[in-house]
PyMOL Python script that loads the backbone (N, CA, C, O; Angstrom):
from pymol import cmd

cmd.read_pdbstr("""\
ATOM      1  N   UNK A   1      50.319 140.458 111.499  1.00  0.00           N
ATOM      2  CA  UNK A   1      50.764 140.916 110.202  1.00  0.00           C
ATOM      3  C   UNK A   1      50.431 139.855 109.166  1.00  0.00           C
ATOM      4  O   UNK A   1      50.523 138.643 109.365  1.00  0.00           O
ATOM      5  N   UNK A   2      50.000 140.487 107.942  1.00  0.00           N
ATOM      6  CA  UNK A   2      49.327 139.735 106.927  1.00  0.00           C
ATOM      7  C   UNK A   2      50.709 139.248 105.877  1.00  0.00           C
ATOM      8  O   UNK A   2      51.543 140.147 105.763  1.00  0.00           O
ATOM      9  N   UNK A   3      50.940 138.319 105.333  1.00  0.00           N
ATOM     10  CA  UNK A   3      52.285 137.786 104.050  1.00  0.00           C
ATOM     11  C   UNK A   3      50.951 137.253 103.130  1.00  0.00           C
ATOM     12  O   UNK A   3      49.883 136.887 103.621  1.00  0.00           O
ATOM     13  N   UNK A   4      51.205 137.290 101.980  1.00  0.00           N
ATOM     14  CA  UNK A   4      51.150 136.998 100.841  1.00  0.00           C
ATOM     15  C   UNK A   4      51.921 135.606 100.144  1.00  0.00           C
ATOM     16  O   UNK A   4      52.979 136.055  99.705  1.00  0.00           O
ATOM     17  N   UNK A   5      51.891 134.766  99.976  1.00  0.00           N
ATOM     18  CA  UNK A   5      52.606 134.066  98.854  1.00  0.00           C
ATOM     19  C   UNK A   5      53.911 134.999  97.844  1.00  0.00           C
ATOM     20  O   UNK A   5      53.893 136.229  97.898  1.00  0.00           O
ATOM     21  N   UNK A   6      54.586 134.540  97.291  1.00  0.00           N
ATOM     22  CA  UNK A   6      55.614 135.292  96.582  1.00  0.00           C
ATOM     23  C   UNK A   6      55.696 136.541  97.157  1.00  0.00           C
ATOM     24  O   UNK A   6      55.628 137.228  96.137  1.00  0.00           O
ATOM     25  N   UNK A   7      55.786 137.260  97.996  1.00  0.00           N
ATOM     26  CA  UNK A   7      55.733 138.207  98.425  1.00  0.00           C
ATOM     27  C   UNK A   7      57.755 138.354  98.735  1.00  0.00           C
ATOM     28  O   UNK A   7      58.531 137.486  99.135  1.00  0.00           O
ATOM     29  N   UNK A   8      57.976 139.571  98.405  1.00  0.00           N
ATOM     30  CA  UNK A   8      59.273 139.819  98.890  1.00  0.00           C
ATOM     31  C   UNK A   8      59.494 140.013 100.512  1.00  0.00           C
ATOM     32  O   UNK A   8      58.426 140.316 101.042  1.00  0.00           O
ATOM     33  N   UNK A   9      60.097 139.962 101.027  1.00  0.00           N
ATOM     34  CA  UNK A   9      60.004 139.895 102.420  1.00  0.00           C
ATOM     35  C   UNK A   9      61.780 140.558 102.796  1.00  0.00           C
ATOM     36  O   UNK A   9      62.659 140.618 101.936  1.00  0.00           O
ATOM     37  N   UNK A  10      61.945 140.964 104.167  1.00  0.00           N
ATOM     38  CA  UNK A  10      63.277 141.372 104.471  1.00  0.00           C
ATOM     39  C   UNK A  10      63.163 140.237 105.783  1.00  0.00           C
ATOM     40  O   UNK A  10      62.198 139.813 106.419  1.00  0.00           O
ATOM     41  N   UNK A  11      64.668 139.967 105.852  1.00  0.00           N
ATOM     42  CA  UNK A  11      64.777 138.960 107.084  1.00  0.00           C
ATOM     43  C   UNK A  11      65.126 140.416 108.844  1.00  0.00           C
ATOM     44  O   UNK A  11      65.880 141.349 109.119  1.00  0.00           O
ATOM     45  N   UNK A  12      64.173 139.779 109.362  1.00  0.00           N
ATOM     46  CA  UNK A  12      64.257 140.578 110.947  1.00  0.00           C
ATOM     47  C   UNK A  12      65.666 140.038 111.544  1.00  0.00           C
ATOM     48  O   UNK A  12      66.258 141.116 111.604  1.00  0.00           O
ATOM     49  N   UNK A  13      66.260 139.421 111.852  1.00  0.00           N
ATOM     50  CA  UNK A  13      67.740 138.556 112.250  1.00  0.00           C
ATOM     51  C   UNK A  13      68.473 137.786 111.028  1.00  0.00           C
ATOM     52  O   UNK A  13      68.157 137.061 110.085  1.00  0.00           O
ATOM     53  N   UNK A  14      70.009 138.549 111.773  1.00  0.00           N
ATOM     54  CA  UNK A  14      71.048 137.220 111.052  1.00  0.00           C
ATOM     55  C   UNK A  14      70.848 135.699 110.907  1.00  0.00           C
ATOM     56  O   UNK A  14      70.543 135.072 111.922  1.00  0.00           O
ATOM     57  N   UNK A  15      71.008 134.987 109.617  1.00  0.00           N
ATOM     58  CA  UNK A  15      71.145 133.280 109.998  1.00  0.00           C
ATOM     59  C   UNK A  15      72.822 133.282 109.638  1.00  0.00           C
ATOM     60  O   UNK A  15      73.387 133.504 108.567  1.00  0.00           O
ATOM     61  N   UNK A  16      73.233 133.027 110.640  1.00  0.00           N
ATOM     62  CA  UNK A  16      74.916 132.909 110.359  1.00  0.00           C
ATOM     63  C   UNK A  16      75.210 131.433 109.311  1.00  0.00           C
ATOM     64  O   UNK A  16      76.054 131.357 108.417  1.00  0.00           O
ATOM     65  N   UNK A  17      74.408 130.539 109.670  1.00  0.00           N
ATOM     66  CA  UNK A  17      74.448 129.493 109.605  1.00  0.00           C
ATOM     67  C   UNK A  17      74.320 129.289 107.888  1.00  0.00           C
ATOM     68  O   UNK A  17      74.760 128.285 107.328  1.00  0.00           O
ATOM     69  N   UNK A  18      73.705 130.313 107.231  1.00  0.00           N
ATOM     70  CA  UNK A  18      73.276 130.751 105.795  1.00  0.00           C
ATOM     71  C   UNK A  18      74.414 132.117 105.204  1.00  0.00           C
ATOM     72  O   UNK A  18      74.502 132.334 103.996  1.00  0.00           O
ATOM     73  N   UNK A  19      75.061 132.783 106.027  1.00  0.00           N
ATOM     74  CA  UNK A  19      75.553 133.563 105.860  1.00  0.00           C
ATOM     75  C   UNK A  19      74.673 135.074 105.287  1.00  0.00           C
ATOM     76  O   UNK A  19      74.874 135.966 104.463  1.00  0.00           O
ATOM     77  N   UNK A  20      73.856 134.784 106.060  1.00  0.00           N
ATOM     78  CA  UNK A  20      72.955 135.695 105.376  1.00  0.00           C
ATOM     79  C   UNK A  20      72.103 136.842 106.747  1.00  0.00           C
ATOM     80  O   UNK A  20      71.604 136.419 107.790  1.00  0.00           O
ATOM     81  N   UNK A  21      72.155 138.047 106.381  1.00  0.00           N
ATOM     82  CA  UNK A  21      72.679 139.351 107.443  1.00  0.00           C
ATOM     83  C   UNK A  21      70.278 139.699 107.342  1.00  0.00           C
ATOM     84  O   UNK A  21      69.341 139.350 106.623  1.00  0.00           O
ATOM     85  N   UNK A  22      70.463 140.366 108.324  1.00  0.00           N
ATOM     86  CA  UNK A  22      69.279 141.253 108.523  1.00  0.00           C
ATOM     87  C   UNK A  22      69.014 142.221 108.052  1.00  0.00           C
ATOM     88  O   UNK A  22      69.481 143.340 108.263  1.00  0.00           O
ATOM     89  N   UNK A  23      67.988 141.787 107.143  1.00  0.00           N
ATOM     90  CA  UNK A  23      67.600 143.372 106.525  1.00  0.00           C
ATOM     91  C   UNK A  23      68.130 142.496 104.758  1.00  0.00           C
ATOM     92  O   UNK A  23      68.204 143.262 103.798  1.00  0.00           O
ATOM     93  N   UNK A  24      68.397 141.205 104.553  1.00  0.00           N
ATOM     94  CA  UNK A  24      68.407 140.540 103.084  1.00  0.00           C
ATOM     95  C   UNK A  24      67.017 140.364 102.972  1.00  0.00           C
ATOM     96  O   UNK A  24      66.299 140.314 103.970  1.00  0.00           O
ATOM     97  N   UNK A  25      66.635 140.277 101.944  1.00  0.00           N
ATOM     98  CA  UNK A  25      65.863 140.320 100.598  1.00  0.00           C
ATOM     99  C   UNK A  25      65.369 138.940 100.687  1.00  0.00           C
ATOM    100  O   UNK A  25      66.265 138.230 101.143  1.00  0.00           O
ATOM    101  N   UNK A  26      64.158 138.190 100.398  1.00  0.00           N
ATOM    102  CA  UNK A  26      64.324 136.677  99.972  1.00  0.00           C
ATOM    103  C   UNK A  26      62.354 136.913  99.922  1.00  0.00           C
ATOM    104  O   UNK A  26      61.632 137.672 100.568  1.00  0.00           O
ATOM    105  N   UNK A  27      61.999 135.767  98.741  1.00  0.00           N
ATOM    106  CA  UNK A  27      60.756 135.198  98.582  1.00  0.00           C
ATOM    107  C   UNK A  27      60.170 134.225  99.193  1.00  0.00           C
ATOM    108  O   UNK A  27      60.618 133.085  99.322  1.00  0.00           O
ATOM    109  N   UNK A  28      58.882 134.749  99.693  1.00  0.00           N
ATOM    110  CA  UNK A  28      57.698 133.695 100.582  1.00  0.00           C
ATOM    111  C   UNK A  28      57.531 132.844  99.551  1.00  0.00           C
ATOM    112  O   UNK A  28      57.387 133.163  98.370  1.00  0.00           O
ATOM    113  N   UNK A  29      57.553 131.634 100.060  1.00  0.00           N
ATOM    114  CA  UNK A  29      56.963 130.413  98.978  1.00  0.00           C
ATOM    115  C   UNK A  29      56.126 129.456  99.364  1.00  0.00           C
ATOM    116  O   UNK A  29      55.429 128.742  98.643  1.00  0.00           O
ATOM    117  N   UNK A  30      56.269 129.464 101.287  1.00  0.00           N
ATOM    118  CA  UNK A  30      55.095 128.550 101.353  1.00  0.00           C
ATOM    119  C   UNK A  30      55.148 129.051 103.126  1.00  0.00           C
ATOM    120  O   UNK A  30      56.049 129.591 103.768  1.00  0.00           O
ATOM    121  N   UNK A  31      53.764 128.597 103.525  1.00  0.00           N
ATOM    122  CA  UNK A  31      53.384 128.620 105.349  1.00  0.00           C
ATOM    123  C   UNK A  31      53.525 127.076 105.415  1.00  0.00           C
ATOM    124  O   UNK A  31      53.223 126.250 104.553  1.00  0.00           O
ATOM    125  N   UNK A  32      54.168 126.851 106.908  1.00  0.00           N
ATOM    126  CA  UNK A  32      54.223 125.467 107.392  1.00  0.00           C
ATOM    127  C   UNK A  32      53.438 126.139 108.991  1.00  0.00           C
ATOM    128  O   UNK A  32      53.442 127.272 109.474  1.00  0.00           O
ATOM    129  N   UNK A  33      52.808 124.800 109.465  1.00  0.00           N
ATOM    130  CA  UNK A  33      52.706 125.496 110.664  1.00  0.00           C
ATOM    131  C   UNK A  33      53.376 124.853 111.552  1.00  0.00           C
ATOM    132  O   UNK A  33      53.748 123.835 110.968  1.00  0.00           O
ATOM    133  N   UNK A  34      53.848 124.821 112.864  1.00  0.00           N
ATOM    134  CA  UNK A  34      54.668 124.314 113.864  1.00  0.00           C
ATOM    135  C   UNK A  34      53.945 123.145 114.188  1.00  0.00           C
ATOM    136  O   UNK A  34      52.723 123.177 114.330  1.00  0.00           O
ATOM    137  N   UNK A  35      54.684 122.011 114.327  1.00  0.00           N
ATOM    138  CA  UNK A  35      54.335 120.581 114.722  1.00  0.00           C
ATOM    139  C   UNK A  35      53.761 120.235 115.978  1.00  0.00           C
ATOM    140  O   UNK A  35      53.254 119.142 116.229  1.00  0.00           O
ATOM    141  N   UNK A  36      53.883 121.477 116.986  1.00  0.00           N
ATOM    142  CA  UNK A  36      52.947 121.278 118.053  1.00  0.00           C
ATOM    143  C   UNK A  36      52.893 122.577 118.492  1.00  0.00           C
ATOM    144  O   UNK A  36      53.646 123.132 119.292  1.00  0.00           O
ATOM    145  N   UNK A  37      51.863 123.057 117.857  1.00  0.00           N
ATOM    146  CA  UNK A  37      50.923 124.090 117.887  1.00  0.00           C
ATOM    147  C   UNK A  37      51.771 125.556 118.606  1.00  0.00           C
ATOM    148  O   UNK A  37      51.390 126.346 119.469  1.00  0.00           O
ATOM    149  N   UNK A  38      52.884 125.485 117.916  1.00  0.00           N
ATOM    150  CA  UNK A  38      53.717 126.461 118.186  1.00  0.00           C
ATOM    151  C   UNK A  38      53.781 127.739 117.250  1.00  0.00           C
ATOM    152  O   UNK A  38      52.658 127.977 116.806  1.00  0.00           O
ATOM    153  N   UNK A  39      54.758 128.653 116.803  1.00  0.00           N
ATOM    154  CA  UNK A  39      54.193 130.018 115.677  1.00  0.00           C
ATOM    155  C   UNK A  39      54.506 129.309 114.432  1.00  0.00           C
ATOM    156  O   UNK A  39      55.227 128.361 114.120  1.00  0.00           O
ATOM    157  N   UNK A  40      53.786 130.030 113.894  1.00  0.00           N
ATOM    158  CA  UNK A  40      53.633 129.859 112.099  1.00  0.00           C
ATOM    159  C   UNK A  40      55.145 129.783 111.944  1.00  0.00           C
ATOM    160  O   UNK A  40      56.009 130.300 112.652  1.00  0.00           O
ATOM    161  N   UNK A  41      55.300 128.829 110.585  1.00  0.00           N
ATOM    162  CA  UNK A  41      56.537 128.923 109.845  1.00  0.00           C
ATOM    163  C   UNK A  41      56.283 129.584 108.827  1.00  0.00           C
ATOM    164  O   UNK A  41      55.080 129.747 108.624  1.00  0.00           O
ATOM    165  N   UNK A  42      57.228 130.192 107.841  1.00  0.00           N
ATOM    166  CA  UNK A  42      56.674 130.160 106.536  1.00  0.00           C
ATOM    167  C   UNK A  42      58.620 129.698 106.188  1.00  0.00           C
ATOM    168  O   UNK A  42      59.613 129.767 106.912  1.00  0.00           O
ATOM    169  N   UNK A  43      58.377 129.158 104.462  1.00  0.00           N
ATOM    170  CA  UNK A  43      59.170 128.558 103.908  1.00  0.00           C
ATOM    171  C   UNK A  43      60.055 129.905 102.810  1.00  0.00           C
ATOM    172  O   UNK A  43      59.270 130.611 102.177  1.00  0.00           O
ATOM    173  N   UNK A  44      61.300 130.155 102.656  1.00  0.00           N
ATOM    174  CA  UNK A  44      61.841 131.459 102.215  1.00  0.00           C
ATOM    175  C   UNK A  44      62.602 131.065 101.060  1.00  0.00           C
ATOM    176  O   UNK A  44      63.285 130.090 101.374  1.00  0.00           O
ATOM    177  N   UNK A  45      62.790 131.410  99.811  1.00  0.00           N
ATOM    178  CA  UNK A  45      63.685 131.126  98.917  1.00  0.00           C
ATOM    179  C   UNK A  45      64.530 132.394  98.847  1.00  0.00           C
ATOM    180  O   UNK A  45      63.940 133.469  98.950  1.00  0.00           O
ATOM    181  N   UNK A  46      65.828 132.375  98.685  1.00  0.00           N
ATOM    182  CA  UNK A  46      66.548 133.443  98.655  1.00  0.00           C
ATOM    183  C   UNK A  46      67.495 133.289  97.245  1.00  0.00           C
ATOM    184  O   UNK A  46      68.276 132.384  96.954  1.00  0.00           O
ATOM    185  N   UNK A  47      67.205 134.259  96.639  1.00  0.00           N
ATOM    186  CA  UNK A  47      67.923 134.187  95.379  1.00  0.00           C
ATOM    187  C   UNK A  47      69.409 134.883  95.279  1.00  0.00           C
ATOM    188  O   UNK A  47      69.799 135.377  96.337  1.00  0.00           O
ATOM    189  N   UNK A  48      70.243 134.982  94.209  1.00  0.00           N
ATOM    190  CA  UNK A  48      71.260 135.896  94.197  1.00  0.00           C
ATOM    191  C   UNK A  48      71.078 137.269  93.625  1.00  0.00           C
ATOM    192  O   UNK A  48      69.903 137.495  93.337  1.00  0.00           O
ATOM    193  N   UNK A  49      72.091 138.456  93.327  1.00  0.00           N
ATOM    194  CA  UNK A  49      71.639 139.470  92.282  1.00  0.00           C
ATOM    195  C   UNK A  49      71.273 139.084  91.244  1.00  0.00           C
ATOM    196  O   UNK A  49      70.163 139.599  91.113  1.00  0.00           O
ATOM    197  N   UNK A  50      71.515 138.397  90.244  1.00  0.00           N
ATOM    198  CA  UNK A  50      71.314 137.657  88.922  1.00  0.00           C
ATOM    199  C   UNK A  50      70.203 136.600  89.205  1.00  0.00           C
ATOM    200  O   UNK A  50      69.886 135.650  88.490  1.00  0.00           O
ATOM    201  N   UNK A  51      69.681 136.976  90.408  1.00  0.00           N
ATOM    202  CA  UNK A  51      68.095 135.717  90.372  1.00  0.00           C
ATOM    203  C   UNK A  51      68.484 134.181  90.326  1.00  0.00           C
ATOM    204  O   UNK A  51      67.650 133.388  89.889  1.00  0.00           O
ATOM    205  N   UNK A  52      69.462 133.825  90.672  1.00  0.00           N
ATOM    206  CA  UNK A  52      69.965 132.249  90.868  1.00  0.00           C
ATOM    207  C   UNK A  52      69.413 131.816  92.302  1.00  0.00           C
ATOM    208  O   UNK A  52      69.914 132.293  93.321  1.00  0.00           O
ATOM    209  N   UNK A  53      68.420 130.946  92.347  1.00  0.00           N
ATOM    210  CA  UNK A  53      68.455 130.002  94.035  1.00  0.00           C
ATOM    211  C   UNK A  53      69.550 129.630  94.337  1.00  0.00           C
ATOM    212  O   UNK A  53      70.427 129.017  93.728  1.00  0.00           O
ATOM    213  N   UNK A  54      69.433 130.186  95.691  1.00  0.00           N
ATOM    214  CA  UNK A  54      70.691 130.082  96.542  1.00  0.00           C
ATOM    215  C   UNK A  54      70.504 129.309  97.806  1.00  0.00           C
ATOM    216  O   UNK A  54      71.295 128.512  98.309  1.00  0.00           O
ATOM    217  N   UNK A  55      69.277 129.692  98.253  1.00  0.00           N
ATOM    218  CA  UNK A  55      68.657 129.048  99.828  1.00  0.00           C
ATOM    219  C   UNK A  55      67.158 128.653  99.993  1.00  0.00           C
ATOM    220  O   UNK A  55      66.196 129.250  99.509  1.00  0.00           O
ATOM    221  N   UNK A  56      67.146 127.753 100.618  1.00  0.00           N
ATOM    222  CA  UNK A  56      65.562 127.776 100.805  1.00  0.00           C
ATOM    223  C   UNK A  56      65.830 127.486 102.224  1.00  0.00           C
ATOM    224  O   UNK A  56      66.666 126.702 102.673  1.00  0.00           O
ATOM    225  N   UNK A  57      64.989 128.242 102.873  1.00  0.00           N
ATOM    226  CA  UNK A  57      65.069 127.973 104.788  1.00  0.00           C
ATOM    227  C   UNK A  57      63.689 128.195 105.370  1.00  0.00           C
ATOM    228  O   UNK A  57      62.729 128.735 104.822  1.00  0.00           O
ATOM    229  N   UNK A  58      63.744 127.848 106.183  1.00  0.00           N
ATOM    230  CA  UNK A  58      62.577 127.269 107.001  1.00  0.00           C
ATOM    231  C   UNK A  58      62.668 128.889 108.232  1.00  0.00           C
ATOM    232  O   UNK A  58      63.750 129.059 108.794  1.00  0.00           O
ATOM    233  N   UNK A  59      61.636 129.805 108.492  1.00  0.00           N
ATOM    234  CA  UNK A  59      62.036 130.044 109.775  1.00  0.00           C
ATOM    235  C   UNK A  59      60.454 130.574 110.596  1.00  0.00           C
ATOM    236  O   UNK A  59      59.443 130.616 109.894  1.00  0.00           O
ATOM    237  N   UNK A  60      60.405 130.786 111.431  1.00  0.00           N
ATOM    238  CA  UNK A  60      59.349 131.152 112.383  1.00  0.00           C
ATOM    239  C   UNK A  60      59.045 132.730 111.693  1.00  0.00           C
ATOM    240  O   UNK A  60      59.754 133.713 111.478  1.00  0.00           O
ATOM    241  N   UNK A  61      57.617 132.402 111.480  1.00  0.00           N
ATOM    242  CA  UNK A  61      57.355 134.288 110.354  1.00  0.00           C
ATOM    243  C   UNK A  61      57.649 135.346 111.470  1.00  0.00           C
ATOM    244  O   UNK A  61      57.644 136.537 111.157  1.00  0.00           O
ATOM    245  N   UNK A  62      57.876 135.004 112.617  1.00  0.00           N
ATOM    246  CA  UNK A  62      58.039 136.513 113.149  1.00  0.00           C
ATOM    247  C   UNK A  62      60.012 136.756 112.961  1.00  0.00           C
ATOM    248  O   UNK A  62      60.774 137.455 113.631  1.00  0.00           O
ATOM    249  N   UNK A  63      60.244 135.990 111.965  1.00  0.00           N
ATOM    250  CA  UNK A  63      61.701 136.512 111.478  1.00  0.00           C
ATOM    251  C   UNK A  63      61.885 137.494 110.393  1.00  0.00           C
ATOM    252  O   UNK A  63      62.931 137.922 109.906  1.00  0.00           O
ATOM    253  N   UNK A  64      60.253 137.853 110.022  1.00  0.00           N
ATOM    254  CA  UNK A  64      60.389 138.237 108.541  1.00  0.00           C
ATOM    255  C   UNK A  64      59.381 139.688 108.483  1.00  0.00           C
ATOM    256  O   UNK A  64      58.362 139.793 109.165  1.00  0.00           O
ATOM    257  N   UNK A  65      59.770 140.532 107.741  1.00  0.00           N
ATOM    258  CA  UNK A  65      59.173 141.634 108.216  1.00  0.00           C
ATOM    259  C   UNK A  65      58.744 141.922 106.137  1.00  0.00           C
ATOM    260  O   UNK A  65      59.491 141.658 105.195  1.00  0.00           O
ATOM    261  N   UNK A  66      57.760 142.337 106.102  1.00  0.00           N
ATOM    262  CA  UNK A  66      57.066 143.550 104.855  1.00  0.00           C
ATOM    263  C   UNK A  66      58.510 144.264 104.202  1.00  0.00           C
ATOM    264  O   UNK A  66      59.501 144.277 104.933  1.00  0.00           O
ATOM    265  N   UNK A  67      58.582 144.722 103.128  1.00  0.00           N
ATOM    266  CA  UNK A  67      59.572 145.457 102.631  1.00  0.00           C
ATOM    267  C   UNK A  67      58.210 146.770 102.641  1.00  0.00           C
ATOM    268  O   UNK A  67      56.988 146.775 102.794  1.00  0.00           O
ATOM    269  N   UNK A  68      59.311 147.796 102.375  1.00  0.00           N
ATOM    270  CA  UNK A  68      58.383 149.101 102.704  1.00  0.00           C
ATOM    271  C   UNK A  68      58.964 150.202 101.194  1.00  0.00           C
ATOM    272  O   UNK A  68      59.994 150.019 100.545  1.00  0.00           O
ATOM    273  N   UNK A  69      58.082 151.138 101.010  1.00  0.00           N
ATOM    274  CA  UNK A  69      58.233 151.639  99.648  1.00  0.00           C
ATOM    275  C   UNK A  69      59.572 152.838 100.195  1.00  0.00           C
ATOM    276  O   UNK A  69      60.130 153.462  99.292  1.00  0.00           O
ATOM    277  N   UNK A  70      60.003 153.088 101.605  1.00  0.00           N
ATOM    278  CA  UNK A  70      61.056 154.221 101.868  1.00  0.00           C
ATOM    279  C   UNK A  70      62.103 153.550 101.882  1.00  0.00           C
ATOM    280  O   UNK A  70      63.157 154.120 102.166  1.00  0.00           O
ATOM    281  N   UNK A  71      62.081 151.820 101.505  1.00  0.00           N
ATOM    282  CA  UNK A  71      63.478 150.938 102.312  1.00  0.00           C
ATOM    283  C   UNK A  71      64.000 151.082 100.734  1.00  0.00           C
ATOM    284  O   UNK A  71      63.200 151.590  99.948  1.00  0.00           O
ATOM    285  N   UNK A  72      65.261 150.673 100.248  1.00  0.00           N
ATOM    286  CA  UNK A  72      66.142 150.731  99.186  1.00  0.00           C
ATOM    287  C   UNK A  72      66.898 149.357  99.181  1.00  0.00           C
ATOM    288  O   UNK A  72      67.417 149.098 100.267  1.00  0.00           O
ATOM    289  N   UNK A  73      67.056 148.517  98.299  1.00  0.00           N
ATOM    290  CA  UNK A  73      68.188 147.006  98.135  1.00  0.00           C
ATOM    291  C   UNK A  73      69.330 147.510  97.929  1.00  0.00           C
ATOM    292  O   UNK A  73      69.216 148.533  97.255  1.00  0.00           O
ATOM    293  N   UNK A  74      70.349 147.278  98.186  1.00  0.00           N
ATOM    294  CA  UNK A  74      71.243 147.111  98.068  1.00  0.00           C
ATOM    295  C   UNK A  74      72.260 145.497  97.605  1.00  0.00           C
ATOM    296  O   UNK A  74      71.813 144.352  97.533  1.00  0.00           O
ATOM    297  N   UNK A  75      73.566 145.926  97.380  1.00  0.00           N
ATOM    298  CA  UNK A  75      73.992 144.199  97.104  1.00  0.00           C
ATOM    299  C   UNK A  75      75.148 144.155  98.323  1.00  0.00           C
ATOM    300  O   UNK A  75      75.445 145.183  98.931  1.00  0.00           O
ATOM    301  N   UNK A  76      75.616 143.175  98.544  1.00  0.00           N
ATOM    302  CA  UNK A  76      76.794 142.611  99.181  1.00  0.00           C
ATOM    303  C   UNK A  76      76.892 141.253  98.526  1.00  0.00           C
ATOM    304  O   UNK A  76      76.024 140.596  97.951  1.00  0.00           O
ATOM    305  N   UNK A  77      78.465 140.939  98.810  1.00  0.00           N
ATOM    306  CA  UNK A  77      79.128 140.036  98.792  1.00  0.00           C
ATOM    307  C   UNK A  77      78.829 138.616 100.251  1.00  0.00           C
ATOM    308  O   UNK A  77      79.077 138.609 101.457  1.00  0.00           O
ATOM    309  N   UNK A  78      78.331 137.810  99.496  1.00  0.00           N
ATOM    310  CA  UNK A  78      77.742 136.389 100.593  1.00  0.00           C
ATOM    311  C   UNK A  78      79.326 136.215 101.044  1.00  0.00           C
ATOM    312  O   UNK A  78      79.689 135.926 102.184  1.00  0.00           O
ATOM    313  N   UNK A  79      80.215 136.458  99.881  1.00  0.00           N
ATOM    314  CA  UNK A  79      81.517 135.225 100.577  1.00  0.00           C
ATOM    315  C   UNK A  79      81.939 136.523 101.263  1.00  0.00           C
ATOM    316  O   UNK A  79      81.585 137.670 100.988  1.00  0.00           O
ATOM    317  N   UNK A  80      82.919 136.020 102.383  1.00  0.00           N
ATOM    318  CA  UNK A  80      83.917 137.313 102.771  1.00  0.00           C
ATOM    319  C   UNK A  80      84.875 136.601 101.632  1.00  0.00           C
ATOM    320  O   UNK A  80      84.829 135.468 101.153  1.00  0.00           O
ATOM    321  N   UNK A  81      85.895 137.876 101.349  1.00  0.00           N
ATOM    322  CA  UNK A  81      87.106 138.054 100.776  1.00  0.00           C
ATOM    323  C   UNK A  81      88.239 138.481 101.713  1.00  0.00           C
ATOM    324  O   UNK A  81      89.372 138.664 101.269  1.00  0.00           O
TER     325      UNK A  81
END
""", "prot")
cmd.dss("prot")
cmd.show_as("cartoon", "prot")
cmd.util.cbc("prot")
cmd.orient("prot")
């Protein structure tokens, strides 16, 4: 599968660790490749509804899947209440 630079992307798995669920929203910003010849990284910025940086994370591109023209955004709440 082909990514783009700035490309919107949906995350394939939860990062609990980010609080952030499968199937969120976030921008390609850069490819790293693995330090010993392991899968591609690419580098993710994740913004809020109002477009504020919130995250930048590191993960292996087969975490990250194409957004598709039948999928729809939605919002949630990062904090629980």
């Amino acid at each position: 599968m082909s990514f783009e630079l700035y490309q919107r992307v949906a995350l394939n798995r939860d990062l609990n660790e980010y609080q952030l669920k499968k199937g969120d929203v976030a921008t390609l910003i850069d490819f790293v490749p693995h330090p010993s010849n392991g899968e591609q990284g690419c580098v993710l910025e994740v913004f809020s509804a109002t477009g504020e940086s919130i995250f930048v994370v590191i993960l292996p591109i087969t975490d990250i899947k194409p957004l598709k023209n039948h999928e729809i955004l939605s919002v949630r709440s990062l904090v629980e209440i």
